[in-house]
C-alpha positions as CSV (number, residue, x, y, z in Angstrom):
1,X,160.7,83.4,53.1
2,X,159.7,86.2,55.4
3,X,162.5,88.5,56.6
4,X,162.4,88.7,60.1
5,X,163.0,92.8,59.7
6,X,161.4,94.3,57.2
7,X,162.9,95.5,53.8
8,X,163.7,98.9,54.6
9,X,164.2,99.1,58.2
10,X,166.9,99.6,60.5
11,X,166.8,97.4,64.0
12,X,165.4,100.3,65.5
13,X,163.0,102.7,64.9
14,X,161.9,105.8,67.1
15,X,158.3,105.8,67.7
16,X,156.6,109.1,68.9
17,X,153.1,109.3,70.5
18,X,151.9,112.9,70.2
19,X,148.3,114.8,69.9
20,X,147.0,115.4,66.4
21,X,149.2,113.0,64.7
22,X,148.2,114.3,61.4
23,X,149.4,117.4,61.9
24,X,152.5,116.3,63.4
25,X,152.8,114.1,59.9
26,X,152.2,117.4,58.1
27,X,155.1,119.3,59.9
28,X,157.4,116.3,59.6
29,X,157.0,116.8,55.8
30,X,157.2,120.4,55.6
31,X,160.1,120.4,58.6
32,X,162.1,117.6,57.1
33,X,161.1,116.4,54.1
34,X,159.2,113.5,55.4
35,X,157.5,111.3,52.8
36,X,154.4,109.1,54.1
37,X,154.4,105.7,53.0
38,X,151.2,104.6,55.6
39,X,149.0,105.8,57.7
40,X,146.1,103.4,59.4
41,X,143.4,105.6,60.7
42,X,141.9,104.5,63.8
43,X,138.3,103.4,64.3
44,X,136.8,106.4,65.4
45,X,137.6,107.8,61.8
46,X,139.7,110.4,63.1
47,X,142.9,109.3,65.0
48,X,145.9,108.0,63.1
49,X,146.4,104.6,64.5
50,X,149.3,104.1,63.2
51,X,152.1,106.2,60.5
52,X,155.0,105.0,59.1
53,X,157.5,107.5,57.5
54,X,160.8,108.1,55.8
55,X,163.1,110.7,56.6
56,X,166.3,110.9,55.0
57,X,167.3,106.9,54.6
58,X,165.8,105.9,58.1
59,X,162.0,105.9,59.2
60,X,160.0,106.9,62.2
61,X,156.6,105.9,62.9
62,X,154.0,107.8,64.8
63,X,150.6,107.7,66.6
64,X,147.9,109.7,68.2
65,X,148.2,108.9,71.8
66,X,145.4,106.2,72.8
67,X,145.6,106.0,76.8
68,X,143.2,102.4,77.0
69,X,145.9,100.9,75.4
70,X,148.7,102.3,77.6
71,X,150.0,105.1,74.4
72,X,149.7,108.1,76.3
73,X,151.4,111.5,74.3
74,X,153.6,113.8,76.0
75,X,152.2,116.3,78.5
76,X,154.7,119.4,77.8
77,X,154.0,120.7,81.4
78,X,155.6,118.1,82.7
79,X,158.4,118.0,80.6
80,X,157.3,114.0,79.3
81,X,158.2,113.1,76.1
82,X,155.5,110.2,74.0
83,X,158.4,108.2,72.7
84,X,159.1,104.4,72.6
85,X,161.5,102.4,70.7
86,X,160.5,99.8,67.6
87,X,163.0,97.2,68.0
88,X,163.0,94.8,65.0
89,X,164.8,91.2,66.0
90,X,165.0,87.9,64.8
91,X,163.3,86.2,67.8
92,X,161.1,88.2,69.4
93,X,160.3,86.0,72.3
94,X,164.0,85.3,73.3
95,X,164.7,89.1,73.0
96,X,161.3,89.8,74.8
97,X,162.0,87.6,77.6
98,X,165.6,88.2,78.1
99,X,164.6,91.9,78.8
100,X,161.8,91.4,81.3
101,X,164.6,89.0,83.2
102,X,166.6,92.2,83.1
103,X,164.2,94.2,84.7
104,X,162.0,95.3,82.4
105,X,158.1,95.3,82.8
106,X,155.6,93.4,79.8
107,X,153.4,95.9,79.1
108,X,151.8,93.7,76.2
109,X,153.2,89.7,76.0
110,X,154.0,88.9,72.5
111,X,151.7,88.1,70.5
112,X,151.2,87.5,66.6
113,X,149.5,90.3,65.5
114,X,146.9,91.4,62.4
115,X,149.7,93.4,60.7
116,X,152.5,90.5,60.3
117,X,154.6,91.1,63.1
118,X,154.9,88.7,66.3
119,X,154.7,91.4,68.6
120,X,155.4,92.6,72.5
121,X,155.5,95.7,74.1
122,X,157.9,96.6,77.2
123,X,158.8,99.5,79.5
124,X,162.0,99.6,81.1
125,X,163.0,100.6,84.3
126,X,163.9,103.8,83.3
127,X,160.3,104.1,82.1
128,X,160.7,104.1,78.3
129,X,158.5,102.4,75.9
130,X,159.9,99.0,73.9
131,X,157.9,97.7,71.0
132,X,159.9,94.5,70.1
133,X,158.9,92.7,66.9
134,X,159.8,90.1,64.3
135,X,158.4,90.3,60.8
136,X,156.6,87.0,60.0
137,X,154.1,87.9,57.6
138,X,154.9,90.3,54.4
139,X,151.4,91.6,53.8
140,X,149.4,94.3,50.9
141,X,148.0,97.8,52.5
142,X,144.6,95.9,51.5
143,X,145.4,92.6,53.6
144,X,146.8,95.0,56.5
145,X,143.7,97.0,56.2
146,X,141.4,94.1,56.1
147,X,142.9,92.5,58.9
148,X,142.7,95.4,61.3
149,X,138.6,96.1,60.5
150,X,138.4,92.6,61.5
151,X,140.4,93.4,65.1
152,X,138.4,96.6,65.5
153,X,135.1,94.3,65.3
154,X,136.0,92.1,67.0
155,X,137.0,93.6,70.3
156,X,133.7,96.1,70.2
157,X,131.5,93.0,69.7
């Protein structure tokens, strides 16, 4: 049986969009003592689609900002941060919709997705970033991997 949230998770997980997210990766290990336990690399062979790490006993995941899929990073002039929150539930479609009856705005509806999580993405109205999942596949780096080459062909074909 599939755990709803992953083995080693909390319910929540900060989730940082910055510029040069492998160098932010590199800092986080020097900084804090971060340890890497994934990174997905994006298409273009360059931009880190996707890092999960471990600081201390919690974990924090991180991307390189990709605006054409509404991940923008934070514009320091401004004083804007790139930060969302990864919300791990046990029903992400009764969480999901009781929010955007609250007053929050679907920014991606829910949706299974190629890494194992049913997946949705929210903003609220205080405009932070949600990412609410549940866990409903327990897959290899290799399947995960796979999985997203397949994606990645299929929406440039």
């Amino acid at each position: 049986m599939v755990k709803p949230i992953p083995e080693g998770f909390h319910s929540l997980t900060p989730t940082l969009t910055v510029n040069d997210a492998a160098g932010a990766i590199e800092f986080y290990k020097r900084a804090f003592g971060a340890v890497e336990l994934s990174r997905a690399i994006a298409p273009d062979g360059v931009k880190v689609w996707h890092a999960d790490l471990r600081i201390g006993d919690s974990r924090l995941m991180l991307s390189d900002a990709f605006p054409e899929q509404g991940s923008h990073a934070p514009d320091p002039s401004s004083g804007a941060v790139g930060f969302s929150v990864w919300l791990y539930v046990e029903d992400v479609d009764a969480v999901f919709q009781r929010a955007v009856d609250a007053g929050a705005t679907a920014q991606m509806p829910v949706g299974d997705q190629f890494w194992g999580d049913r997946f949705g993405g929210l903003r609220d109205p205080y405009g932070h970033n949600w990412a609410i999942a549940t866990r409903i596949e327990d897959l290899s780096e290799e399947e995960t991997r796979r999985r997203a080459e397949q994606f990645t062909a299929a929406r440039e074909g």
